[in-house]
C-alpha positions, 0 to 999 in steps of 0.5 A: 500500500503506497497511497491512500484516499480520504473522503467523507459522506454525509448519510440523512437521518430519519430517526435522529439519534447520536451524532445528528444535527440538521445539514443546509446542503442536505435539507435533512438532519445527517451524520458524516464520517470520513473514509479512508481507502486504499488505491483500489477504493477498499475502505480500510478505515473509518472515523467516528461518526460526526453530526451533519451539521459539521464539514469534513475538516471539523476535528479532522486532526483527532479524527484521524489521529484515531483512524491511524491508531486503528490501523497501526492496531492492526498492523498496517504501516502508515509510514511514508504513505500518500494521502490524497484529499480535495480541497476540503481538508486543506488545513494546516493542522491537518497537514502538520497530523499527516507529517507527524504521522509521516505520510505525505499530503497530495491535497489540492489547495482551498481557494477558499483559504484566502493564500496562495499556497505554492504546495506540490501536488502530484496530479497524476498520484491526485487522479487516483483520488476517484476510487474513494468516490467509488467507494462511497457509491459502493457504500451507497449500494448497502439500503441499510446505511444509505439512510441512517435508522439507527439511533445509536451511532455505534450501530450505525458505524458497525453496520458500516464496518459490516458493508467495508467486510462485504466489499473486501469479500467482494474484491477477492 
């Protein structure tokens, strides 16, 4: 494993519960959770659910802080990996976790951050990006986490810890 992707999802609540708050973009109560992926789209890990009404950078350094602890739980080396990520996770802090936790960020630059970041991006590494879209998409597959019915938010993250086993059981 050489490189990885991050992305988030926000998923409707119906029933509310833990970790739901109300997302203007959505027009419903959501809860988001950031996916990392490896280079072929398999989710690896997964962060703590967060209320919707929160964007993807928000806790982003402890969230993922969490996630490498799992994985290094697990045995799975995160030292000199690349990280892909849109320009939503484009904050310092997040770039300092990434080398604190020796991975290289192959993040694209927020306009929005009001600088002009001179930052490398390799673009051929940052096209790979897209299997973690993909990855969404199988999650979105699964009618039991499309739209979230659980209460509890642990429930709601083992059901999607469930869909990850599928889809690695798929790849096989």
């Amino acid at each position: 494993m050489s490189s990885v992707q991050l992305d988030g999802t926000h998923t409707p609540a119906k029933r509310g519960g833990e970790a739901v708050a109300y997302q203007g973009r959505k027009k419903c109560k959501t809860s988001n959770m950031l996916i990392l992926s490896d280079s072929k789209g398999i989710p690896i890990a997964c962060s703590e659910p967060i209320s919707g009404n929160h964007n993807d950078a928000f806790n982003l350094t402890q969230n993922f802080d969490s996630m490498v602890t799992s994985l290094k739980a697990s045995n799975i080396s995160v030292d000199g990996l690349f990280l892909n990520a849109d320009a939503g996770f484009d904050t310092v802090s997040f770039r300092n976790c990434l080398f604190k936790h020796d991975i290289f960020d192959n993040i694209d630059n927020n306009k929005r951050n009001g600088k002009n970041d001179v930052s490398f991006l390799d673009e051929a590494l940052y096209k790979q990006r897209f299997v973690v879209e993909r990855t969404n998409a199988w999650l979105d597959a699964f009618k039991a986490i499309l739209v979230r019915f659980e209460t509890k938010s642990s429930h709601w993250k083992a059901l999607n810890i469930i869909a990850f086993c599928i889809i690695i059981l798929r790849q096989l």
